[in-house]
Backbone atoms as SQL, in Angstrom:
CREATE TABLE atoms (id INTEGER PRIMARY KEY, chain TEXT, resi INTEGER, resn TEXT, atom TEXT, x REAL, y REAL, z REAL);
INSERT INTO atoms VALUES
  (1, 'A', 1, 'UNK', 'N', 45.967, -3.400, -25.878),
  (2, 'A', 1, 'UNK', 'CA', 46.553, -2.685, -26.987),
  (3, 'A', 1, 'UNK', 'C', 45.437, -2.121, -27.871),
  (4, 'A', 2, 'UNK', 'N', 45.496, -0.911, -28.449),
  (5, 'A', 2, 'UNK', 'CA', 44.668, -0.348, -29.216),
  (6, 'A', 2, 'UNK', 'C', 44.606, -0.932, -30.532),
  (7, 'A', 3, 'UNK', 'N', 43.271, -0.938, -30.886),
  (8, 'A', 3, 'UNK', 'CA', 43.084, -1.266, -32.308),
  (9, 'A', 3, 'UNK', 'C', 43.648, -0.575, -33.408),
  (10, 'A', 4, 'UNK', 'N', 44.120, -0.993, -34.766),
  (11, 'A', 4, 'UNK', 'CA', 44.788, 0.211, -35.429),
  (12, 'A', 4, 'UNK', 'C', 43.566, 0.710, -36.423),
  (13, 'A', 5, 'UNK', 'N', 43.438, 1.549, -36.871),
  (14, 'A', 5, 'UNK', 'CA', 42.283, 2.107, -37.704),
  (15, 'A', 5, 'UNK', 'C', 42.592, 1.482, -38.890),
  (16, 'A', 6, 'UNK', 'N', 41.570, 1.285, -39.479),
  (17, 'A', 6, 'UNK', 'CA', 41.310, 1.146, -40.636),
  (18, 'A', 6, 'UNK', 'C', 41.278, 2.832, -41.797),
  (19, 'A', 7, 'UNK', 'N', 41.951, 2.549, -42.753),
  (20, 'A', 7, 'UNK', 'CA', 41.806, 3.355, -43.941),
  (21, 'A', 7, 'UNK', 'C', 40.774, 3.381, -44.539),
  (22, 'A', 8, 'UNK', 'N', 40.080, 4.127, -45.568),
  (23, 'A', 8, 'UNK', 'CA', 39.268, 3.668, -46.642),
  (24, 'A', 8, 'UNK', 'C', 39.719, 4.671, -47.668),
  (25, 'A', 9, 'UNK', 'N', 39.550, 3.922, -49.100),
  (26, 'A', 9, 'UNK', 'CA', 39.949, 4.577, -50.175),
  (27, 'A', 9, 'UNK', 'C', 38.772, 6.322, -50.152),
  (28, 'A', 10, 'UNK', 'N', 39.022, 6.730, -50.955),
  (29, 'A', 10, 'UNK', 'CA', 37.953, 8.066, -51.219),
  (30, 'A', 10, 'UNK', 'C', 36.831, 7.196, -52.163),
  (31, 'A', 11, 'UNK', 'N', 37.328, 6.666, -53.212),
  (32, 'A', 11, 'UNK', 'CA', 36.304, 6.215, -53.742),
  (33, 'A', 11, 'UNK', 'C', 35.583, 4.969, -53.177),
  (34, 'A', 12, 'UNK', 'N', 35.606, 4.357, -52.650),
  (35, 'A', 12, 'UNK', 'CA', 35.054, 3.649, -51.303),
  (36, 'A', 12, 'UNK', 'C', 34.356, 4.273, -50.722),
  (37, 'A', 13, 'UNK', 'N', 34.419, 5.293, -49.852),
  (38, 'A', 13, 'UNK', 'CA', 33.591, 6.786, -49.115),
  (39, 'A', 13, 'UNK', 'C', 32.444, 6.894, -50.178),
  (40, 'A', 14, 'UNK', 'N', 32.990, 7.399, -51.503),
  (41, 'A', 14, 'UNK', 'CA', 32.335, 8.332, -52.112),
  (42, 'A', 14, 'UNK', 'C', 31.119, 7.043, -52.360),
  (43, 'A', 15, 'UNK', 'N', 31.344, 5.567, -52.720),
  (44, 'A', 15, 'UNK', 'CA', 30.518, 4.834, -53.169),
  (45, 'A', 15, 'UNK', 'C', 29.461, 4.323, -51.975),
  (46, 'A', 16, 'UNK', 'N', 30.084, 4.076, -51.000),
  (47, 'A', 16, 'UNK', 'CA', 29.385, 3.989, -50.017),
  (48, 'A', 16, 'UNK', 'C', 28.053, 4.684, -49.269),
  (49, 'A', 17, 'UNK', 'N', 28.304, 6.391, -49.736),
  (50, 'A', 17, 'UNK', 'CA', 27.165, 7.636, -49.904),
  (51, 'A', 17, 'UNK', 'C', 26.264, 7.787, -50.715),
  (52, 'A', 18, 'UNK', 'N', 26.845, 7.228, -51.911),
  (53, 'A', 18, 'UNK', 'CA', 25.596, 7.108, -53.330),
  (54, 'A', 18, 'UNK', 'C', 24.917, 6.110, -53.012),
  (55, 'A', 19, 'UNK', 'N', 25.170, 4.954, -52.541),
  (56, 'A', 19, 'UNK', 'CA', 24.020, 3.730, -51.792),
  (57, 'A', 19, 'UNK', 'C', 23.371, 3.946, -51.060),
  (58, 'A', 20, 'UNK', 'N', 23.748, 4.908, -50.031),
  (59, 'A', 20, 'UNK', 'CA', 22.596, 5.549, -48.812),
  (60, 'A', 20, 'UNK', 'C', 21.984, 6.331, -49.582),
  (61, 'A', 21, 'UNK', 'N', 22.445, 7.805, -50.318),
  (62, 'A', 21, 'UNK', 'CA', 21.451, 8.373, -50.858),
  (63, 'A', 21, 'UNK', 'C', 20.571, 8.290, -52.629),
  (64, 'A', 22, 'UNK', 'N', 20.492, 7.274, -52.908),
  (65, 'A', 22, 'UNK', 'CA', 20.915, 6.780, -53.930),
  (66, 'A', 22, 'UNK', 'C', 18.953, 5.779, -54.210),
  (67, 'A', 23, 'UNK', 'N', 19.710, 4.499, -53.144),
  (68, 'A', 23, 'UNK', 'CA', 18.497, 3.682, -52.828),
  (69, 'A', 23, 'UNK', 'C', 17.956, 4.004, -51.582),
  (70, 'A', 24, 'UNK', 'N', 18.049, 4.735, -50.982),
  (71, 'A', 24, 'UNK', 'CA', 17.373, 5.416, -49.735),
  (72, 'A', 24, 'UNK', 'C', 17.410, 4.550, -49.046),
  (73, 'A', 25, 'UNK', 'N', 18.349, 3.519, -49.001),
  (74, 'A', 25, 'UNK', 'CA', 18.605, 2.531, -47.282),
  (75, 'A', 25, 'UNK', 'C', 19.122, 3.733, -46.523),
  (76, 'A', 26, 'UNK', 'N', 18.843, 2.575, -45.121),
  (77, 'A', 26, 'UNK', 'CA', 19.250, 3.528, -43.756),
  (78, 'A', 26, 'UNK', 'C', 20.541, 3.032, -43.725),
  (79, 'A', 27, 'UNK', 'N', 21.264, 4.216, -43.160),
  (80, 'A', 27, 'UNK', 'CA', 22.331, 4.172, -42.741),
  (81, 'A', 27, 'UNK', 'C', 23.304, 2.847, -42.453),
  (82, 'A', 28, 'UNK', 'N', 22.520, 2.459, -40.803),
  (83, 'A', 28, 'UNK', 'CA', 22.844, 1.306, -40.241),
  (84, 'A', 28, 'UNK', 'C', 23.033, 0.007, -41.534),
  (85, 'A', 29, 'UNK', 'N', 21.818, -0.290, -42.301),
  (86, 'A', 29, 'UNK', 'CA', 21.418, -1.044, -43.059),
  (87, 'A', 29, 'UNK', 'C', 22.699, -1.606, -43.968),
  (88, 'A', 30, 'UNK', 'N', 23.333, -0.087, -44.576),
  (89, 'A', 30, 'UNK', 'CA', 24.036, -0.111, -45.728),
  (90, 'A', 30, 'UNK', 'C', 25.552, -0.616, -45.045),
  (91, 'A', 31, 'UNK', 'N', 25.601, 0.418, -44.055),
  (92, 'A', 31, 'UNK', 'CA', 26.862, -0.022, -43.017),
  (93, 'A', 31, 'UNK', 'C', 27.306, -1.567, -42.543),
  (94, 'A', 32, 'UNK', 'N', 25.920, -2.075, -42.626),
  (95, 'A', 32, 'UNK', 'CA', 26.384, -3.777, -42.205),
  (96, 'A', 32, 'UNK', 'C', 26.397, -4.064, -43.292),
  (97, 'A', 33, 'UNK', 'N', 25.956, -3.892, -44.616),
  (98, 'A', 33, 'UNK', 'CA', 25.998, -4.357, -45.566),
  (99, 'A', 33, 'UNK', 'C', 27.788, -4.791, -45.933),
  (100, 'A', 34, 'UNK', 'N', 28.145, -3.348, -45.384),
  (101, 'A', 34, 'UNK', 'CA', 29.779, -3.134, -46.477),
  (102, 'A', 34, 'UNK', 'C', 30.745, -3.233, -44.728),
  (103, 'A', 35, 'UNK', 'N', 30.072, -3.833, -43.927),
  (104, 'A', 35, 'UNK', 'CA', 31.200, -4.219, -43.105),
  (105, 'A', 35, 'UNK', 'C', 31.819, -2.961, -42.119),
  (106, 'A', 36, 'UNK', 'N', 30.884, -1.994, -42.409),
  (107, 'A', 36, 'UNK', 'CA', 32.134, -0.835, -41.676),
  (108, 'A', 36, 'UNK', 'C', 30.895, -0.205, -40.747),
  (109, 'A', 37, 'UNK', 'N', 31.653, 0.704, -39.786),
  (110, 'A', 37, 'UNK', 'CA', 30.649, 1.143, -38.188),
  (111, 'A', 37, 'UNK', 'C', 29.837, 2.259, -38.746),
  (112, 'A', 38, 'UNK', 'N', 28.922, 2.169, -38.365),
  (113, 'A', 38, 'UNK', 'CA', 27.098, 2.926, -38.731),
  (114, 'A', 38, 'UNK', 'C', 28.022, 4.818, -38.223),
  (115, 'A', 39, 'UNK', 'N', 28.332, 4.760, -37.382),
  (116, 'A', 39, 'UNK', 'CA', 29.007, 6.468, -37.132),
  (117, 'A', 39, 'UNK', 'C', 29.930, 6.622, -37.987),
  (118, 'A', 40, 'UNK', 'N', 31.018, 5.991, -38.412),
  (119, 'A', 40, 'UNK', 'CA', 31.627, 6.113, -39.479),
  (120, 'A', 40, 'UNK', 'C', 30.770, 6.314, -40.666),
  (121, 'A', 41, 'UNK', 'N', 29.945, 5.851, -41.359),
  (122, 'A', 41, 'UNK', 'CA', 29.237, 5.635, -42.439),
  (123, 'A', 41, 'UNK', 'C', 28.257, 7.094, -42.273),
  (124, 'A', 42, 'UNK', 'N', 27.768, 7.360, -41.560),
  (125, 'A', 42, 'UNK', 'CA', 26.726, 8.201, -41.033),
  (126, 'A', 42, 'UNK', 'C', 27.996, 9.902, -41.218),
  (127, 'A', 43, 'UNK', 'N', 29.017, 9.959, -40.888),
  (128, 'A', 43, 'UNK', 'CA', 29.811, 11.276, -40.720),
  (129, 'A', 43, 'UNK', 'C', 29.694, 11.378, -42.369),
  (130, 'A', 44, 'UNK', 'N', 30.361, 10.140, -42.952),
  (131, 'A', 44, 'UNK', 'CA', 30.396, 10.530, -44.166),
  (132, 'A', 44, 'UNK', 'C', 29.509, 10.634, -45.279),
  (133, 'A', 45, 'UNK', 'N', 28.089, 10.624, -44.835),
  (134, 'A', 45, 'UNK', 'CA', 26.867, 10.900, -45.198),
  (135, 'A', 45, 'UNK', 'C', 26.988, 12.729, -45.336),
  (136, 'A', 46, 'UNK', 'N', 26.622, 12.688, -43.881),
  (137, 'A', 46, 'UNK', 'CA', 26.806, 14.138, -43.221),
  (138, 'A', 46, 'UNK', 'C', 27.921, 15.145, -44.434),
  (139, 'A', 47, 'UNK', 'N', 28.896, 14.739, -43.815),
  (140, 'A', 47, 'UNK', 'CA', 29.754, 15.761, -44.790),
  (141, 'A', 47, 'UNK', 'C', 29.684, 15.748, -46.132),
  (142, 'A', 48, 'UNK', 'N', 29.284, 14.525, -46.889),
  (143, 'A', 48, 'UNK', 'CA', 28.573, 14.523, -47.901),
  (144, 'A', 48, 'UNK', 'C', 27.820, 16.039, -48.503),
  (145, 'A', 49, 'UNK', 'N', 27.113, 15.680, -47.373),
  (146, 'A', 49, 'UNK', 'CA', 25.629, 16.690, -47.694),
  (147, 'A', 49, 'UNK', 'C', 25.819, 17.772, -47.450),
  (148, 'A', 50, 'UNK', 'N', 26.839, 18.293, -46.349),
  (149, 'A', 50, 'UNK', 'CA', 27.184, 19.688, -46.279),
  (150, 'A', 50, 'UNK', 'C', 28.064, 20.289, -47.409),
  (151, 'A', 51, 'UNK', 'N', 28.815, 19.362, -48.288),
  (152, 'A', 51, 'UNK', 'CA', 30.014, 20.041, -48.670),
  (153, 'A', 51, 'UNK', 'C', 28.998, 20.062, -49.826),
  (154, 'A', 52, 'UNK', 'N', 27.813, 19.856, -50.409),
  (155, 'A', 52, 'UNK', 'CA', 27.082, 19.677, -51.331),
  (156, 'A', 52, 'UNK', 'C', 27.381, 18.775, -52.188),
  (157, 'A', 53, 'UNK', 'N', 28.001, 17.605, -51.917),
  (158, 'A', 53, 'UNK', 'CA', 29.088, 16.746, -53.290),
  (159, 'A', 53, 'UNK', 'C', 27.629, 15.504, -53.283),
  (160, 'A', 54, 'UNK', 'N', 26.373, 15.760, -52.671),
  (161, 'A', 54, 'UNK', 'CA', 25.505, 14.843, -52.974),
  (162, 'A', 54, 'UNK', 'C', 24.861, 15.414, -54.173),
  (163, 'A', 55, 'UNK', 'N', 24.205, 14.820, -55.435),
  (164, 'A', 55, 'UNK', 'CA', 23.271, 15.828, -56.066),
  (165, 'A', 55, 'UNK', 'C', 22.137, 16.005, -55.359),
  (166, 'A', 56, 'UNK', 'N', 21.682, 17.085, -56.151),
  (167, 'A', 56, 'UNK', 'CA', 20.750, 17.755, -55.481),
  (168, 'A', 56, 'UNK', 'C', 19.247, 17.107, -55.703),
  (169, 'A', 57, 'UNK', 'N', 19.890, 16.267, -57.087),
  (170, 'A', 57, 'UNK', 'CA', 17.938, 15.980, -57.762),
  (171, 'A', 57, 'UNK', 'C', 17.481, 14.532, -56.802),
  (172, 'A', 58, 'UNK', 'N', 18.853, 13.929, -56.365),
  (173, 'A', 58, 'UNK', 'CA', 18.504, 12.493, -56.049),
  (174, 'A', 58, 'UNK', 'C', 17.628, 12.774, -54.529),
  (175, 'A', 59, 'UNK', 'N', 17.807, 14.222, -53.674),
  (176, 'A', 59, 'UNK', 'CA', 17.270, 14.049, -52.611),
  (177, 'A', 59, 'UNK', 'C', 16.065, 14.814, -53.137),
  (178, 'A', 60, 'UNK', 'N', 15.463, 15.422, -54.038),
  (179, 'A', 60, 'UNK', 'CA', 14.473, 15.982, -54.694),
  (180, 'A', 60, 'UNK', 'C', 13.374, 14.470, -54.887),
  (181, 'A', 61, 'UNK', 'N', 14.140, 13.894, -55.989),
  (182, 'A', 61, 'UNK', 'CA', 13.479, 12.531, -56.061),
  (183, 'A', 61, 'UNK', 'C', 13.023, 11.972, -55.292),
  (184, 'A', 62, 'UNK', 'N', 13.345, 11.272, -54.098),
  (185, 'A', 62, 'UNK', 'CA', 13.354, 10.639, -53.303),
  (186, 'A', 62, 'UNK', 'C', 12.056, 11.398, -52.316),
  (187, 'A', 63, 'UNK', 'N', 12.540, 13.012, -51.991),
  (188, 'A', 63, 'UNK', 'CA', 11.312, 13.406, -51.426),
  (189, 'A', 63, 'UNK', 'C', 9.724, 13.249, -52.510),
  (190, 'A', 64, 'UNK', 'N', 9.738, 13.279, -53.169),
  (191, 'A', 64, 'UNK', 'CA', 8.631, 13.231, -54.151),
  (192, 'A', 64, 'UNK', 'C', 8.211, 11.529, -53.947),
  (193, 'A', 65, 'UNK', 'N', 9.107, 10.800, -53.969),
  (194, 'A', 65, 'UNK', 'CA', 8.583, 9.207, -53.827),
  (195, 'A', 65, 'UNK', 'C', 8.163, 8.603, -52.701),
  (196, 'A', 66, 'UNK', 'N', 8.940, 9.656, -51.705),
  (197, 'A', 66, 'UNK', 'CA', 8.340, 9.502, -50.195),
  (198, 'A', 66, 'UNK', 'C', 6.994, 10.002, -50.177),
  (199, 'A', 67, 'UNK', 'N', 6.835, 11.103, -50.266),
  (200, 'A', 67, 'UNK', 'CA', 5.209, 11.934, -50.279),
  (201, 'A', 67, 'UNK', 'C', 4.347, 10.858, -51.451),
  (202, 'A', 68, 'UNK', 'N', 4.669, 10.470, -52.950),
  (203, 'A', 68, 'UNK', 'CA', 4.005, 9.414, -53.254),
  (204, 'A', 68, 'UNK', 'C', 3.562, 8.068, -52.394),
  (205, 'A', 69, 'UNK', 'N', 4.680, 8.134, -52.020),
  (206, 'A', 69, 'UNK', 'CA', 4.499, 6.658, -51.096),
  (207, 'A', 69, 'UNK', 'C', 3.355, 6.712, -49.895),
  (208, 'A', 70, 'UNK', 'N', 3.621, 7.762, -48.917),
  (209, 'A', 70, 'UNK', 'CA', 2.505, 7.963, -47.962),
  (210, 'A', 70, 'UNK', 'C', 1.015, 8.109, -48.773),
  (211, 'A', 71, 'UNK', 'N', 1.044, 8.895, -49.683),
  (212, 'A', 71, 'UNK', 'CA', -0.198, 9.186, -50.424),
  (213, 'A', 71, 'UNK', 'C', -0.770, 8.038, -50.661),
  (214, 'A', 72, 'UNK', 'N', -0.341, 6.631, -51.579),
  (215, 'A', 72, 'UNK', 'CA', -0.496, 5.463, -51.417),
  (216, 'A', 72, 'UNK', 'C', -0.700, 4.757, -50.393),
  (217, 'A', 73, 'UNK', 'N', -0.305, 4.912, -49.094),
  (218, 'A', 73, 'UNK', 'CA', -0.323, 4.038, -48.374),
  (219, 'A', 73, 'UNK', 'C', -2.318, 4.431, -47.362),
  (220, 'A', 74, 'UNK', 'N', -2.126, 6.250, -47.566),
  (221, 'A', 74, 'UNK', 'CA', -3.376, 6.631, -46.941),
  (222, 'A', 74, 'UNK', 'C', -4.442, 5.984, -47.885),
  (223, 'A', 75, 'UNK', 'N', -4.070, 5.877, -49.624),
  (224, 'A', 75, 'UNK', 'CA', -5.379, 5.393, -50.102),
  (225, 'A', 75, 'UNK', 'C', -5.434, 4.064, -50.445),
  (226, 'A', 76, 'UNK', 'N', -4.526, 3.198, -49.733),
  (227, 'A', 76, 'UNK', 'CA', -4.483, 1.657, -49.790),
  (228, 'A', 76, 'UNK', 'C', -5.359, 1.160, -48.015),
  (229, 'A', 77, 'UNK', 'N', -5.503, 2.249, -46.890),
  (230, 'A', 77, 'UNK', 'CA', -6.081, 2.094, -45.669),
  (231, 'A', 77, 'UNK', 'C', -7.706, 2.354, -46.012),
  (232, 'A', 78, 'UNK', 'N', -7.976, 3.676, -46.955),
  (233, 'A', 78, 'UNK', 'CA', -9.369, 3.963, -47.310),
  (234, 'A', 78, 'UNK', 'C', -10.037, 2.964, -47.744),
  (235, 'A', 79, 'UNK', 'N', -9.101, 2.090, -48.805),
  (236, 'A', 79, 'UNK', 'CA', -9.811, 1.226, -49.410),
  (237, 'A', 79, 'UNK', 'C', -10.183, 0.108, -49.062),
  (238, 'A', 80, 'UNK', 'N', -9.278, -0.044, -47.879),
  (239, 'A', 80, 'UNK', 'CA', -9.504, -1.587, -46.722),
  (240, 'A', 80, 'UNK', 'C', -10.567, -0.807, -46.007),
  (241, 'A', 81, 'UNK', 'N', -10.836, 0.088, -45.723),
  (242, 'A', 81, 'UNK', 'CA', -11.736, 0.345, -45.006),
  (243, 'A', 81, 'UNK', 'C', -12.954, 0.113, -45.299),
  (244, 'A', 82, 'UNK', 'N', -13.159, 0.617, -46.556),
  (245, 'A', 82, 'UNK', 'CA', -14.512, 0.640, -47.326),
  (246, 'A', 82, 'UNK', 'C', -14.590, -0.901, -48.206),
  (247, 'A', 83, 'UNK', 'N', -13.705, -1.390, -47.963),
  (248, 'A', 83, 'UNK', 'CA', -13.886, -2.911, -48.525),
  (249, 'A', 83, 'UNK', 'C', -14.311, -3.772, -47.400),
  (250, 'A', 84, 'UNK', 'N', -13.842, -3.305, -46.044),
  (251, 'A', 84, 'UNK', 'CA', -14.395, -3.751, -45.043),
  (252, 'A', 84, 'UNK', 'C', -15.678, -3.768, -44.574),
  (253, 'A', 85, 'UNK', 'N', -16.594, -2.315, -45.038),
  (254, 'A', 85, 'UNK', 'CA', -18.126, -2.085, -44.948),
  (255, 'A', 85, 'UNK', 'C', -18.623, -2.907, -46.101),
  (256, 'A', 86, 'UNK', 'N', -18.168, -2.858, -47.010),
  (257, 'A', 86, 'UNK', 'CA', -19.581, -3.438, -47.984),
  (258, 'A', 86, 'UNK', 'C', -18.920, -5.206, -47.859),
  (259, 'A', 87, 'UNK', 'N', -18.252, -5.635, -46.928),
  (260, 'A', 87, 'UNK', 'CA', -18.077, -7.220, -46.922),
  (261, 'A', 87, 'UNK', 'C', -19.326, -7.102, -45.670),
  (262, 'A', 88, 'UNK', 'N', -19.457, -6.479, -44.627),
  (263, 'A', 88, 'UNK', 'CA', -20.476, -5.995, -43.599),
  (264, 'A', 88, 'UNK', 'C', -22.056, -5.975, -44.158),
  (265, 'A', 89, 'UNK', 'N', -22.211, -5.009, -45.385),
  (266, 'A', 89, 'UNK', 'CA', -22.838, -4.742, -45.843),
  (267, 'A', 89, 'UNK', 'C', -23.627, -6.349, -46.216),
  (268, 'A', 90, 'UNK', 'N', -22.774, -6.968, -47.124),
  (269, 'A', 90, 'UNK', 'CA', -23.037, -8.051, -47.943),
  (270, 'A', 90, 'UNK', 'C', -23.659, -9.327, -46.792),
  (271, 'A', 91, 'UNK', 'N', -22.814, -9.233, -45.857),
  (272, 'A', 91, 'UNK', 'CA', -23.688, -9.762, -44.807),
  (273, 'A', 91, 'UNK', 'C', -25.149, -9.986, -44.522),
  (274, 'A', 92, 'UNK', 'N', -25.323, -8.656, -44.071),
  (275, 'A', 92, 'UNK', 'CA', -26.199, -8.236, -43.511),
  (276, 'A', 92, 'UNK', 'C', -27.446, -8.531, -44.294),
  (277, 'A', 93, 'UNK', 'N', -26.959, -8.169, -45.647),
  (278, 'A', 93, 'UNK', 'CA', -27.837, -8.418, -47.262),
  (279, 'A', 93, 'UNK', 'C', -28.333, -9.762, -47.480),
  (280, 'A', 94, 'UNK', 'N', -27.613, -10.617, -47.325),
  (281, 'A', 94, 'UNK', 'CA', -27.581, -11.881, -47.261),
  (282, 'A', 94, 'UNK', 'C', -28.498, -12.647, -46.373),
  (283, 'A', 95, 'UNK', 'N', -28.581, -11.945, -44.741),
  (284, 'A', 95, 'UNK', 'CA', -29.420, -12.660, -44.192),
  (285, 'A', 95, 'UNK', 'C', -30.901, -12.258, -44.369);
C-alpha cells in the first residue's frame, strides 16, 4: 500500500528556507534537522529562489562571508607556514 503524503503548512516551507538561507546550513543538514526528505527541502529552496521570495541581501551577505572566510583560511595556511620555518630556523640556531 502506498504511503500517504504528508502536508506542510506554508509557513513551515517558508521557515524551513530562511534556515537554509539564513545560517547557510546545507540542505541535507537542515532537512534531518526538521525531519522531512533533503529533495523535498531542496525544491523548496529552489523555488524559493526563483520566485525571488528569498531576500536578496542575505545571499549578498553570505557571499561576502564566504570570500572573507577563504581569505582567512589562505592567511591562517601562510602563517603555519612561516611559523613552521622560523621553528626550523630556531633549530638550526640553537645547535
Amino acid at each position: 500500500m502506498a504511503e500517504k503524503r504528508r502536508k506542510f503548512e506554508p509557513e513551515f516551507r517558508e521557515g524551513a528556507v530562511r534556515i537554509v538561507t539564513e545560517t547557510g546550513k546545507s540542505v541535507p543538514e537542515v532537512a534531518k534537522d526538521l525531519g522531512i526528505n533533503e529533495t523535498t527541502l531542496a525544491s523548496w529552496v529552489s523555488r524559493a529562489r526563483r520566485t525571488g521570495s528569498v531576500p536578496a541581501g542575505t545571499s549578498d551577505e553570505l557571499e561576502r562571508l564566504r570570500r572573507e572566510n577563504a581569505q582567512l583560511k589562505r592567511d591562517n595556511k601562510e602563517l603555519a607556514m612561516e611559523r613552521e620555518v622560523l621553528k626550523r630556523c630556531m633549530v638550526l640556531w640553537v645547535k
